[in-house]
C-alpha beads as a LAMMPS data file, in Angstrom:
LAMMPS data file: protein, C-alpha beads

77 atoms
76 bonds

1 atom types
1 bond types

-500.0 500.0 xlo xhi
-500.0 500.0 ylo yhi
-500.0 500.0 zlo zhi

Masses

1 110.0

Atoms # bond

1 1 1 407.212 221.369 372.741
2 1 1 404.253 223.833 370.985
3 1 1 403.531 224.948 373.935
4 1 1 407.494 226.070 374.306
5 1 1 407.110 227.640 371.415
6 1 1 404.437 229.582 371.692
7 1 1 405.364 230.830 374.958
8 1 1 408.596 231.723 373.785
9 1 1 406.968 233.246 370.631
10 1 1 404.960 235.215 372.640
11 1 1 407.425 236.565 375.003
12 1 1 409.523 237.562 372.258
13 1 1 406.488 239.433 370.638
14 1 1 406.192 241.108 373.984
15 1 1 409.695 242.221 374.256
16 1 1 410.145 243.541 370.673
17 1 1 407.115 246.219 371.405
18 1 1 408.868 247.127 374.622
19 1 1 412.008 247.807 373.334
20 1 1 409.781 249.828 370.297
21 1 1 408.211 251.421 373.099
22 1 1 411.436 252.391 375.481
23 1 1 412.772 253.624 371.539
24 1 1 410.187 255.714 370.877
25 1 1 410.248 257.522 374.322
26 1 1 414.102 257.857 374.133
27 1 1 413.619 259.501 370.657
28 1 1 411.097 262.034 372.310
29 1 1 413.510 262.536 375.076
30 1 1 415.831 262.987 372.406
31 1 1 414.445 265.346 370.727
32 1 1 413.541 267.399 374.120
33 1 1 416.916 267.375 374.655
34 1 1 418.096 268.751 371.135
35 1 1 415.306 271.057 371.387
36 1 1 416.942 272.623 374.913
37 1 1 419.957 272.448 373.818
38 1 1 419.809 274.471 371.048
39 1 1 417.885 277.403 372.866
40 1 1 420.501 276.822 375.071
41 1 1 423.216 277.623 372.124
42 1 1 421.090 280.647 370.499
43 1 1 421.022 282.398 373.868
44 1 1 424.921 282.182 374.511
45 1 1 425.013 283.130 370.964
46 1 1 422.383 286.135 371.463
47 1 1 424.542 287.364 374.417
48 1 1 427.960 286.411 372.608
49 1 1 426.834 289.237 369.856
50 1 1 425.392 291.350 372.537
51 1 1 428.985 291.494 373.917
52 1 1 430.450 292.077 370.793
53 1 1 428.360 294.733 369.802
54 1 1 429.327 296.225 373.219
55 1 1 432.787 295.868 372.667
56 1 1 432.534 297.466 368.745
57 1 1 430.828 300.439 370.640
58 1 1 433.112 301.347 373.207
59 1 1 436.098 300.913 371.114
60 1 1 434.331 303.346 368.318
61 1 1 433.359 305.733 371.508
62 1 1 437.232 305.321 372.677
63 1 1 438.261 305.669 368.956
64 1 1 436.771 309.324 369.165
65 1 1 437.162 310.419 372.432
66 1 1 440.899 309.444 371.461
67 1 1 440.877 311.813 368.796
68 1 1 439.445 314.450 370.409
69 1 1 441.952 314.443 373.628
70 1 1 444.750 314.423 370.044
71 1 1 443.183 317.124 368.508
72 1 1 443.152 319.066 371.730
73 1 1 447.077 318.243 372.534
74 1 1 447.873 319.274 368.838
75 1 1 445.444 322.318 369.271
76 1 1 446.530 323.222 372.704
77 1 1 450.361 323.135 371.707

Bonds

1 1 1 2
2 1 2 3
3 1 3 4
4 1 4 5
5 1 5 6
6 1 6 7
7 1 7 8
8 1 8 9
9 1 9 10
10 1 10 11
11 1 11 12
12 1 12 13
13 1 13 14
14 1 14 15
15 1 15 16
16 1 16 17
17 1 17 18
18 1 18 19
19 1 19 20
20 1 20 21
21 1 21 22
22 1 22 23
23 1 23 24
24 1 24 25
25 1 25 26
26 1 26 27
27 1 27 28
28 1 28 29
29 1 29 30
30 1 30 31
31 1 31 32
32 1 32 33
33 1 33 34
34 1 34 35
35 1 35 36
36 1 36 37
37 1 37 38
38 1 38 39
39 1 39 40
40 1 40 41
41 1 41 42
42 1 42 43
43 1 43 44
44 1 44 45
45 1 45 46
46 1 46 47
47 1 47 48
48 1 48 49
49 1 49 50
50 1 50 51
51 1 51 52
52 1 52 53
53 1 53 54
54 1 54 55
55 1 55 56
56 1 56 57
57 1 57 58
58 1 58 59
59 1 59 60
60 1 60 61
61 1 61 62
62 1 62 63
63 1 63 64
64 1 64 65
65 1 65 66
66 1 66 67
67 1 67 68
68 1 68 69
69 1 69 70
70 1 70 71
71 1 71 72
72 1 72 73
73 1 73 74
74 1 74 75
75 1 75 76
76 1 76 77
């Protein structure tokens, strides 16, 4: 029955620092994970202002050429 015991006592002791173990690694993976996914989430942010900078650009460039081509119909007659 000690024998039982011990075995058991041991196997348990063995188990508890793998699952510590396979817990630790998963945090690390974890953390890789997090880690790639926010690079992932700066750079669509990066190029999501890239774009909109873009966008505020040609719509100030089409803002003046507008005016212009006005000025020139008013001007012209």
């Amino acid at each position: 029955m000690k024998d039982d015991l011990t075995a058991t006592i041991i196997e348990t002791h063995r188990d508890v620092r793998w699952i510590c173990r396979t817990l630790e690694e998963m945090k690390e993976t974890d953390a890789d994970f997090e880690g790639r996914l926010r690079d992932l989430e700066g750079w669509r942010a990066e190029k999501a202002g890239a774009e909109r900078r873009m966008g505020g650009v040609c719509a100030g460039l089409s803002g003046v050429v507008g005016g212009a081509v006005a000025w020139m119909f008013q001007w012209i007659g």
